[in-house]
C-alpha positions in Angstrom: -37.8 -319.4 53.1 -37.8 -316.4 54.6 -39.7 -312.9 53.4 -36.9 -310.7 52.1 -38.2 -306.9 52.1 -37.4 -305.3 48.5 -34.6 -302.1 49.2 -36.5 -298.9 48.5 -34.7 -297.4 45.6 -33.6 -293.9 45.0 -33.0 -291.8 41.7 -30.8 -288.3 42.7 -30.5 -286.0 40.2 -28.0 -282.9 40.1 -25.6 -282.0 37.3 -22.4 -282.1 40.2 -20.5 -284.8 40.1 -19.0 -284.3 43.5 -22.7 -284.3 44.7 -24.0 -287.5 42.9 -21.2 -289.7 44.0 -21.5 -288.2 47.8 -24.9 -288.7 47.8 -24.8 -292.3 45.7 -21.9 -293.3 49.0 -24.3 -291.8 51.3 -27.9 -293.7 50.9 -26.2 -296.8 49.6 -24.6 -297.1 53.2 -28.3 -296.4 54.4 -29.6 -299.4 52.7 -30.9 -297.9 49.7 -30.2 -298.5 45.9 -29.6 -295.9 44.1 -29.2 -294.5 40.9 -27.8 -291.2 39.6 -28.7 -288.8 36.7 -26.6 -285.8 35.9 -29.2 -284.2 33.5 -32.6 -283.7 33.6 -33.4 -285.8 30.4 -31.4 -287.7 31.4 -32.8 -288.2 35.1 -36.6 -288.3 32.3 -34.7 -291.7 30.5 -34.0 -293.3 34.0 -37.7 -292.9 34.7 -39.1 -294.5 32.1 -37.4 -297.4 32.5 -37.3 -297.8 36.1 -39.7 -297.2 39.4 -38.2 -295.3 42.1 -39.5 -294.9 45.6 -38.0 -291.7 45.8 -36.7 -288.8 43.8 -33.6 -286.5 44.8 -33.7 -283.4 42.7 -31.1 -280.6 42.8 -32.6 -277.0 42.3 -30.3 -275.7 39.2 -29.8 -278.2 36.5 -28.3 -277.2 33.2 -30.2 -278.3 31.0 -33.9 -278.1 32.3 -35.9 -276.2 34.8 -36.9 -278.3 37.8 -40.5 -277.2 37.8 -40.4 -278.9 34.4 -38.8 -281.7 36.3 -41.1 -282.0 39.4 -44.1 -281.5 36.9 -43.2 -284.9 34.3 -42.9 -286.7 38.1 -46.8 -286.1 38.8 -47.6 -286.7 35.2 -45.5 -289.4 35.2 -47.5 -290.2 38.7 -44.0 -290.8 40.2 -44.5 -291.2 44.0 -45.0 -287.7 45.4 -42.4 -288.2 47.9 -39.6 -286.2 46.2 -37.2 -284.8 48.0 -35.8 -281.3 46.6 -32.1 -280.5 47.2 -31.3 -276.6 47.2 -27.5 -275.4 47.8 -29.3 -272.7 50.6 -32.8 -273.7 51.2 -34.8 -270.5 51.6 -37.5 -269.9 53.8 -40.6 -270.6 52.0 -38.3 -273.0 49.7 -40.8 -276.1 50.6 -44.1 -273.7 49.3 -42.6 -273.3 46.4 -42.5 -276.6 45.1 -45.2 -278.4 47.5 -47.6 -278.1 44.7 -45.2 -280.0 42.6 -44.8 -282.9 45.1 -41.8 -282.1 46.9 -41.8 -283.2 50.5 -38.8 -282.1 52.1 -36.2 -279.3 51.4 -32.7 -280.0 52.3 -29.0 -278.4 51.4 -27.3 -280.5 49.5 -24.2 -279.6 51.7 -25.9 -281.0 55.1 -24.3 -282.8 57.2 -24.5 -287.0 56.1 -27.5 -287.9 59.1 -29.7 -284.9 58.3 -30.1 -285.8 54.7 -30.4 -289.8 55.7 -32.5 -288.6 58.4 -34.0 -286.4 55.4 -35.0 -289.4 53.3 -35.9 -291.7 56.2 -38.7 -289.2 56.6 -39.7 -288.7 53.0 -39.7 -292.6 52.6 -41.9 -292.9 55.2 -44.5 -290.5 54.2 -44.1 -288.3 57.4 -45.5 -284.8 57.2 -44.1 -282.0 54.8 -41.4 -280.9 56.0 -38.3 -278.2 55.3 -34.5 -279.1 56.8 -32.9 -275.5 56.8 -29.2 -276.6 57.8 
């Protein structure tokens, strides 16, 4: 019997609908599984239960701050491969949360193969890293 490679899994978090269900089309057509959380407690829940190789976190959620966020993920020691979404990544975005664990920064409204390429990246623990598109 063949050796069957587990699917890396990925959590993405944002308080969009439009955006979770884009993104949840998106990276299952990569391969991935996926999960979605529209809160930040609730995203906290999902966490507990599961292990995700990777987290996708939007910048504004409504109900939490995502420092608060990206700082449960290292206590949590949640893989620090997290990828941060931003709606208009600034420069110096990535600085800002490096010390939080966040490896990439992308806009959420890329186009489909620079936030695959985006998570390729992350997934594969390439450099730091900040996708200004």
């Amino acid at each position: 019997m063949g050796n069957k490679s587990r699917k890396k899994s990925i959590l993405v978090i944002d308080d969009d609908e439009r955006v979770l269900i884009a993104m949840e089309c998106l990276l299952e057509a990569e391969g991935y599984e996926t999960a979605t959380a529209w809160s930040g407690h609730e995203a906290l829940e999902l966490l507990r239960l599961q292990k995700f190789d990777l987290v996708v976190v939007d910048d504004y959620l409504w109900d939490m701050d995502v420092e608060v966020i990206l700082k449960t993920l290292q206590q949590m020691a949640v893989p620090p491969r997290v990828m941060l979404t931003d709606n208009a990544p600034a420069s110096g975005a990535l600085n800002r949360y490096q010390g939080f664990g966040a490896s990439a920064v992308v806009n959420k409204w890329a186009s489909c193969d620079e936030i695959a390429r985006s998570v390729r990246e992350c997934l594969a623990e390439r450099p730091s890293q900040e996708v200004l598109v």
